[in-house]
VEXDOMAR-274790 format. One record per atom (N, C-alpha, C): residue in three letters; atom name; x, y, z. Coordinates in Angstrom, 2 decimals. Layout:
REM residues N
("ALA","CA",(X,Y,Z)) ...
END
This chain:
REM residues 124
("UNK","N",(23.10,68.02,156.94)) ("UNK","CA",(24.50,68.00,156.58)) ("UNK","C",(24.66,68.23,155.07)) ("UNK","N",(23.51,67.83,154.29)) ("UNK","CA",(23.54,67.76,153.20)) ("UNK","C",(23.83,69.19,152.42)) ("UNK","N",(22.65,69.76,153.07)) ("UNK","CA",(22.66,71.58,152.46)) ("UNK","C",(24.17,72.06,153.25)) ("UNK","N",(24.42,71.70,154.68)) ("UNK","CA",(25.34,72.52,155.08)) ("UNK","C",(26.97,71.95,153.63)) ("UNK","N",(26.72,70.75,153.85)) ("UNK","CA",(27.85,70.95,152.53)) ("UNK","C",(27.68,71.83,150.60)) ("UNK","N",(26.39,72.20,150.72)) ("UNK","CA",(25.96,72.67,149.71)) ("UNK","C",(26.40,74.28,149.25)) ("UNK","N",(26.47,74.60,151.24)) ("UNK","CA",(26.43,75.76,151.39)) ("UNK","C",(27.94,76.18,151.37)) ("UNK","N",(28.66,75.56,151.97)) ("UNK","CA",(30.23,75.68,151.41)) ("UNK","C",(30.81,75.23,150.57)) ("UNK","N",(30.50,74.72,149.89)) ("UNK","CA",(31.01,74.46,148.20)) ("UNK","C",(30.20,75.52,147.51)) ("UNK","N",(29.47,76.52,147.84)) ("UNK","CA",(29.02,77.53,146.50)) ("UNK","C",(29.51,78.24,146.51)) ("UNK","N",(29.26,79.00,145.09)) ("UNK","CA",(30.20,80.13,144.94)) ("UNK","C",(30.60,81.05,145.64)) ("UNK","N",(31.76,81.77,145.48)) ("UNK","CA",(32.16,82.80,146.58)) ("UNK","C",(31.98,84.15,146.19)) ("UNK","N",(31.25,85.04,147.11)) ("UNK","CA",(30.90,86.49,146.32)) ("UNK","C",(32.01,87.67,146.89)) ("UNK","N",(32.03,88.14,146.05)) ("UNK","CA",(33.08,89.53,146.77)) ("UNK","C",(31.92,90.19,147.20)) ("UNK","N",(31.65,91.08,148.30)) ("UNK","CA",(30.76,92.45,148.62)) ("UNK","C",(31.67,93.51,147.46)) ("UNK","N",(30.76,94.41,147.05)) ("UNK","CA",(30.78,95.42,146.29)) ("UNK","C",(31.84,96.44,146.24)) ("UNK","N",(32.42,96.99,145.72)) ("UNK","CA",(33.01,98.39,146.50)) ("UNK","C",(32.32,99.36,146.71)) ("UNK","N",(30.98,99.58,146.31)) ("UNK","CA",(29.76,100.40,146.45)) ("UNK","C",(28.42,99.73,145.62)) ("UNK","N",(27.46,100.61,146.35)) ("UNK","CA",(25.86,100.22,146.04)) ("UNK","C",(25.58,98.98,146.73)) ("UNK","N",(24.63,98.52,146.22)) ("UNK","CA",(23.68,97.32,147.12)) ("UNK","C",(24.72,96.24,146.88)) ("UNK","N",(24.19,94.74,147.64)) ("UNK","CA",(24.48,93.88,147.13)) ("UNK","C",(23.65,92.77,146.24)) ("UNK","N",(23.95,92.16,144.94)) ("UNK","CA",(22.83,91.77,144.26)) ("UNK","C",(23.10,89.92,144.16)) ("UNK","N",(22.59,89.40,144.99)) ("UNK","CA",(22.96,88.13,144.85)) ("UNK","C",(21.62,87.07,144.67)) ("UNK","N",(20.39,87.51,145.55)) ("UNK","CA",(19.16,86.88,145.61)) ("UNK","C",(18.49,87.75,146.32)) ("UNK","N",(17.21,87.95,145.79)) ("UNK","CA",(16.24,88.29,147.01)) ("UNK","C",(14.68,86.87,147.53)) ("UNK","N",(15.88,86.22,147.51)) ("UNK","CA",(15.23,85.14,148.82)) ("UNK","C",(15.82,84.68,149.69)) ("UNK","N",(15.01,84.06,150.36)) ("UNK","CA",(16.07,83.97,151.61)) ("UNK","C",(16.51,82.97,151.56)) ("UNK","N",(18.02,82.27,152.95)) ("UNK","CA",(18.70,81.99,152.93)) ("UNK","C",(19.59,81.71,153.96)) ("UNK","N",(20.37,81.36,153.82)) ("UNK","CA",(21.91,81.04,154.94)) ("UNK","C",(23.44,81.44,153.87)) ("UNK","N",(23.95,82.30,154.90)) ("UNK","CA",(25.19,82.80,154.50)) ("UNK","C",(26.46,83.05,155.28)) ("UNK","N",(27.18,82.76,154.70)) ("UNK","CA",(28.81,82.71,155.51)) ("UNK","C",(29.88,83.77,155.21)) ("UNK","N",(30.28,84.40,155.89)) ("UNK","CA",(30.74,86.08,155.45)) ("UNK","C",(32.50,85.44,155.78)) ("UNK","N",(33.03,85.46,155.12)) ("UNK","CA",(34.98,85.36,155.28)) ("UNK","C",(35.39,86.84,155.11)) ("UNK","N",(36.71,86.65,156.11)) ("UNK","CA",(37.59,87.74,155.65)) ("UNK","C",(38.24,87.82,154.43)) ("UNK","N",(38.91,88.34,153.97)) ("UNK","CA",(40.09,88.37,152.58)) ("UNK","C",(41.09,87.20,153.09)) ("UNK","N",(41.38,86.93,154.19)) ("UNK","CA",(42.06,85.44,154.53)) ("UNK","C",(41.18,84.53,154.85)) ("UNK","N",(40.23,84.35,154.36)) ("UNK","CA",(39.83,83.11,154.25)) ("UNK","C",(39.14,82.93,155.37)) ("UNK","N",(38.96,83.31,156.70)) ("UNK","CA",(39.01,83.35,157.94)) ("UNK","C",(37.41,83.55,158.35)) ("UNK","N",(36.40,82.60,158.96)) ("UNK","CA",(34.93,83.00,158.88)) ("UNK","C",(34.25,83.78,159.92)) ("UNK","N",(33.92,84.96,159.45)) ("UNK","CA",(33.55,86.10,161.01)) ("UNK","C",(32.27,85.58,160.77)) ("UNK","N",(31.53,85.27,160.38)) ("UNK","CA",(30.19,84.81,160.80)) ("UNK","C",(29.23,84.15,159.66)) ("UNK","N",(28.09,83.65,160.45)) ("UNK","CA",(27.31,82.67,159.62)) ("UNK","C",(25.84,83.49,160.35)) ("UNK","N",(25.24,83.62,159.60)) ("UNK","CA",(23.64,83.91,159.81)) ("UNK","C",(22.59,83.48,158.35)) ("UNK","N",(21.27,83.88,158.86)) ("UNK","CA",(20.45,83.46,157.77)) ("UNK","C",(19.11,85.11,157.30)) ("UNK","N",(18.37,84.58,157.04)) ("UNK","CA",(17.22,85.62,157.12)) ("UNK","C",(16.07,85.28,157.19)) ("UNK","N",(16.19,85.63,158.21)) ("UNK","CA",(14.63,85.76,159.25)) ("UNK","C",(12.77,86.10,158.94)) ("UNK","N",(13.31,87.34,158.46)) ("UNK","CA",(12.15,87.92,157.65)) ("UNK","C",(12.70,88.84,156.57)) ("UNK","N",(12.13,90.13,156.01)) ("UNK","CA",(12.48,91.18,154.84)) ("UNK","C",(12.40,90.83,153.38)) ("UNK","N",(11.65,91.54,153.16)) ("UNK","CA",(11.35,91.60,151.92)) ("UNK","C",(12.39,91.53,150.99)) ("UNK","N",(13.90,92.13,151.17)) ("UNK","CA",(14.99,91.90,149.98)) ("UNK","C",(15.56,90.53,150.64)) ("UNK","N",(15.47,89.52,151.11)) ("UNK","CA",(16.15,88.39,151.62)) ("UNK","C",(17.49,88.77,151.72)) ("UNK","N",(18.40,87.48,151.12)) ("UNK","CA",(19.64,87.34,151.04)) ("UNK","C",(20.56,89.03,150.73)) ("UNK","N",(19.98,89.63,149.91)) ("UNK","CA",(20.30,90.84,148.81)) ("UNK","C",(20.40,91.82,149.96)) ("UNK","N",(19.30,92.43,150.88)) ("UNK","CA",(19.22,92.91,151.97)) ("UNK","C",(19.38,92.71,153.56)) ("UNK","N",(19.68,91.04,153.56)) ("UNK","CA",(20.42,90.85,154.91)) ("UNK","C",(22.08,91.16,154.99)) ("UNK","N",(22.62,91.02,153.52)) ("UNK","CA",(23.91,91.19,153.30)) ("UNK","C",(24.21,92.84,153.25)) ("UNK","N",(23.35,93.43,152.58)) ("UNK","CA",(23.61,95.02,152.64)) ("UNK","C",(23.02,95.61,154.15)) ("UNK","N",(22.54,94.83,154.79)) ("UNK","CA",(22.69,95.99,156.12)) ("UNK","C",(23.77,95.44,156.83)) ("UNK","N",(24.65,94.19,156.67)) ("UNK","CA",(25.98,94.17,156.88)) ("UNK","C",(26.71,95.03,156.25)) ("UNK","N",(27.22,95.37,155.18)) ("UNK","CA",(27.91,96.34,154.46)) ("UNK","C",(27.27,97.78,155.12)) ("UNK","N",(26.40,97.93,155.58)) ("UNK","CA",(25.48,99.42,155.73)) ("UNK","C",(26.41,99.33,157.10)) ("UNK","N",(26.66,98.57,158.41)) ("UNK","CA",(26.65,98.55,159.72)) ("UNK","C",(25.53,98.83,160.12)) ("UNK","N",(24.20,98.12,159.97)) ("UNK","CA",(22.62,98.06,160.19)) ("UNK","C",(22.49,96.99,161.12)) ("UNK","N",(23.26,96.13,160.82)) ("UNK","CA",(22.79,94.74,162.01)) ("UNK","C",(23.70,94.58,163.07)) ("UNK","N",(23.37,94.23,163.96)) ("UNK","CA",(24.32,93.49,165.45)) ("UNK","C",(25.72,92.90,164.75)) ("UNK","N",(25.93,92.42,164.40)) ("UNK","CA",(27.33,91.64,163.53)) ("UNK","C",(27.76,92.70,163.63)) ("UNK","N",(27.44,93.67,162.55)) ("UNK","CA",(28.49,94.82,162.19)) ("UNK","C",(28.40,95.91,163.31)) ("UNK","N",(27.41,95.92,163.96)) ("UNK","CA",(27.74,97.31,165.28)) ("UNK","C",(28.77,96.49,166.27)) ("UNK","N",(28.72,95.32,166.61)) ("UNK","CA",(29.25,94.61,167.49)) ("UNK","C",(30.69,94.15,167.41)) ("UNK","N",(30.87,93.94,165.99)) ("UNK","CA",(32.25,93.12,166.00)) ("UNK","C",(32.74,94.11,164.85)) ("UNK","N",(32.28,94.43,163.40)) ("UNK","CA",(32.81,94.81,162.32)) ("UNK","C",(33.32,96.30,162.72)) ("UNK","N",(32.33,97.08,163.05)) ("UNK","CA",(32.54,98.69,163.71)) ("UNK","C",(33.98,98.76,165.04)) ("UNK","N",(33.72,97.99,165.92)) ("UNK","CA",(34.54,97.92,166.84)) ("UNK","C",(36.18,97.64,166.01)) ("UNK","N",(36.19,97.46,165.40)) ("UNK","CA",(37.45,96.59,164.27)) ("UNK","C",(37.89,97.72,163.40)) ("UNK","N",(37.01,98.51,163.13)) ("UNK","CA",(37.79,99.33,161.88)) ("UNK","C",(37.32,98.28,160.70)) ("UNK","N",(36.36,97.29,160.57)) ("UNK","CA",(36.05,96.30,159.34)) ("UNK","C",(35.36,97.09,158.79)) ("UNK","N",(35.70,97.50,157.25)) ("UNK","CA",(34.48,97.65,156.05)) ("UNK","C",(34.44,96.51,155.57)) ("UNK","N",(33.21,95.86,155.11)) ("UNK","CA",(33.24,94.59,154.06)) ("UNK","C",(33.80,94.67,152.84)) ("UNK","N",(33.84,95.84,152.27)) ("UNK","CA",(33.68,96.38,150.72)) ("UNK","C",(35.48,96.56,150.44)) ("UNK","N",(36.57,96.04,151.66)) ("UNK","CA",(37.15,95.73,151.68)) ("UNK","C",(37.87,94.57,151.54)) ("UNK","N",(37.37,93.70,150.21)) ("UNK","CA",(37.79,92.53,149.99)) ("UNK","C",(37.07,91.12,151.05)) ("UNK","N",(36.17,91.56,151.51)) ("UNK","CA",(35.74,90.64,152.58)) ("UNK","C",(34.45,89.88,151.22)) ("UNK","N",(34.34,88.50,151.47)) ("UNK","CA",(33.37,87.24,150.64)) ("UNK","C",(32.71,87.32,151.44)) ("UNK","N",(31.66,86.24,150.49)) ("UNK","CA",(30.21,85.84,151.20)) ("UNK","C",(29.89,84.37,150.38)) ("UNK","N",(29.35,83.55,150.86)) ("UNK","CA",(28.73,82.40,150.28)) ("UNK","C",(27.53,82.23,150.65)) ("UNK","N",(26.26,82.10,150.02)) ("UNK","CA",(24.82,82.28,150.68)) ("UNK","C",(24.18,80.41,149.76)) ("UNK","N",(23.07,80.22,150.50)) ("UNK","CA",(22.48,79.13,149.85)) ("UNK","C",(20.69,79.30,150.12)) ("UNK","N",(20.00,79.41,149.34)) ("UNK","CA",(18.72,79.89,149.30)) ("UNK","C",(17.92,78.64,149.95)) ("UNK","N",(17.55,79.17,150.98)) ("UNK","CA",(16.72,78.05,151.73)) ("UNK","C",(14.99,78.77,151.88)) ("UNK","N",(14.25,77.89,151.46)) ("UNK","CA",(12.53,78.61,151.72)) ("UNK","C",(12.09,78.27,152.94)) ("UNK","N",(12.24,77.04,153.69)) ("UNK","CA",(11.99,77.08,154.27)) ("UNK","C",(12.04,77.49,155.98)) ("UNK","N",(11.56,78.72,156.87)) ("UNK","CA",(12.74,78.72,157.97)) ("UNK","C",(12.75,78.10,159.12)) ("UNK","N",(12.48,76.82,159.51)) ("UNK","CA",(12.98,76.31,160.14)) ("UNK","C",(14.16,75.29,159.75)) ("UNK","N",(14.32,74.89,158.67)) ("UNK","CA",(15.67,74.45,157.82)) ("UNK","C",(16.74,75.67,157.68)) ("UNK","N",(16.37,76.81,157.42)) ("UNK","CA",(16.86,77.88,157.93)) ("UNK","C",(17.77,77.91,158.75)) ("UNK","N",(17.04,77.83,159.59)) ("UNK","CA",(17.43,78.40,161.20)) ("UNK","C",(18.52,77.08,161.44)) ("UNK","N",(18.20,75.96,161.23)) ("UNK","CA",(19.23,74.57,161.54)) ("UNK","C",(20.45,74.64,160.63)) ("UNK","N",(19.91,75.13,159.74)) ("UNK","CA",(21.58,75.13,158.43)) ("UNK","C",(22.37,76.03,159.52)) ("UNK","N",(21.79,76.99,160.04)) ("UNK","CA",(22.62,78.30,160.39)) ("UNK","C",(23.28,77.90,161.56)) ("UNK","N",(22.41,77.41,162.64)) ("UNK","CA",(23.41,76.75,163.67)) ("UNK","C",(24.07,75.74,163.35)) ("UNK","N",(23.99,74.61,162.53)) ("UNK","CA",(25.19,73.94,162.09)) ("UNK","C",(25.99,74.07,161.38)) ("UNK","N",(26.02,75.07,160.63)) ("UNK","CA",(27.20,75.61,160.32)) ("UNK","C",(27.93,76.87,161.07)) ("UNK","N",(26.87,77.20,162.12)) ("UNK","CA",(27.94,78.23,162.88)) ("UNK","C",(28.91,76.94,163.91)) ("UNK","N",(28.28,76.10,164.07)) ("UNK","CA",(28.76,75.12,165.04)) ("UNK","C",(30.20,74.62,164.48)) ("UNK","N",(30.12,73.94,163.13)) ("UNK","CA",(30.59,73.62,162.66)) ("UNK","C",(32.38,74.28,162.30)) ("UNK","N",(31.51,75.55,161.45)) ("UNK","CA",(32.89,76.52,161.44)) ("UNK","C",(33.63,77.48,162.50)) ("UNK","N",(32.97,77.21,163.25)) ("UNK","CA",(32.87,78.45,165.03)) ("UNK","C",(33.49,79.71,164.17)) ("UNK","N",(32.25,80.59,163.72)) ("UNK","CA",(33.09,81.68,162.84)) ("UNK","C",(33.24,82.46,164.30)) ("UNK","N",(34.63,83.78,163.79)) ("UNK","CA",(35.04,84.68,165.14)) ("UNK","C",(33.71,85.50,165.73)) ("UNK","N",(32.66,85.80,165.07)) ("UNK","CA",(31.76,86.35,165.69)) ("UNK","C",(30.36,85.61,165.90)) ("UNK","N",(30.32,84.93,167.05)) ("UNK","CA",(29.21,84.61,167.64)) ("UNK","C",(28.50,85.05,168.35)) ("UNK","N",(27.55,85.73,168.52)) ("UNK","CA",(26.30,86.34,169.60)) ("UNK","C",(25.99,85.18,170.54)) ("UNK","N",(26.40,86.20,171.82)) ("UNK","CA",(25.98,85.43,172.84)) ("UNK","C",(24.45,86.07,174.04)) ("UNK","N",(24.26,87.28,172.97)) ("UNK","CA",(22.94,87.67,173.94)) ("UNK","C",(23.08,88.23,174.93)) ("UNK","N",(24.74,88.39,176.00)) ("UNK","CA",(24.58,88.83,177.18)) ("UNK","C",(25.20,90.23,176.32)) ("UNK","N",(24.88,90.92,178.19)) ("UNK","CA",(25.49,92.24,178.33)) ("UNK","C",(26.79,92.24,178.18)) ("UNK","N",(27.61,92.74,178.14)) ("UNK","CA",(29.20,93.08,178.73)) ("UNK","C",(29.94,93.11,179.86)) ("UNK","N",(28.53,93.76,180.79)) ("UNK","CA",(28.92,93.48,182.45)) ("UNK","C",(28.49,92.02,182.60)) ("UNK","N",(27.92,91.26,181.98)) ("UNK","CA",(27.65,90.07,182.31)) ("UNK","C",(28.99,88.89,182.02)) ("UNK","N",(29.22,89.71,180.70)) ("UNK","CA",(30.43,88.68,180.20)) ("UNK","C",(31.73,89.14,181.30)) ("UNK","N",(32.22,89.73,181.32)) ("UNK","CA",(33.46,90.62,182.48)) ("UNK","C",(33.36,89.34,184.16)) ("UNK","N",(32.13,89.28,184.29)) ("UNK","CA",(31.75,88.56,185.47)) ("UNK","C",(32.21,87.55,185.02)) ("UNK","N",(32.19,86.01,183.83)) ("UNK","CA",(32.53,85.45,183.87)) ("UNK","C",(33.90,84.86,183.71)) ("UNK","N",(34.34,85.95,182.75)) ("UNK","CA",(35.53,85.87,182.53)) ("UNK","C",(37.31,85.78,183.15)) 
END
């Protein structure tokens, strides 16, 4: 709880209007808002050599699931006034727990649920 409050009280980054993004290259847990304030998602980084710096630019790129899934479907560019708040975590299994409790926490609009589409339609 401790880091997850650490992680929303830090600073807030604008994404770029172009080029990379330069915030850390270690890794981390990060929380992406719209320009209203509004949280489309929380993830961390897994592996890669640019950490934080390069999990955030293949969001801005539309490189990761987030952005083919929810941002693309939307008409979302990030570089459109959309924030970020990241908190450098080394270790990843603290990692991985910041990230689900704070996705838990904030229920940002885009959560991965792993199924298909024909799977979701069925339940719905």
């Amino acid at each position: 709880m401790k880091l997850h409050k650490e992680l929303v009280a830090s600073e807030q980054h604008i994404f770029p209007l172009k080029g990379k993004v330069n915030v850390s290259e270690k890794h981390g847990v990060y929380i992406i808002y719209s320009p209203s304030e509004i949280v489309l998602h929380v993830g961390n980084t897994p592996s890669g050599k640019g950490g934080l710096n390069q999990r955030l630019y293949n969001h801005v790129t539309r490189t990761s699931s987030f952005s083919r899934k929810y941002l693309k479907p939307k008409g979302i560019s990030l570089r459109k006034g959309y924030k970020f708040r990241i908190l450098e975590v080394s270790v990843p299994r603290t990692r991985a727990l910041l990230e689900a409790l704070t996705a838990g926490l904030l229920c940002p609009a885009h959560i991965g649920t792993g199924e298909k589409k024909s799977q979701l339609s069925k339940i719905s």
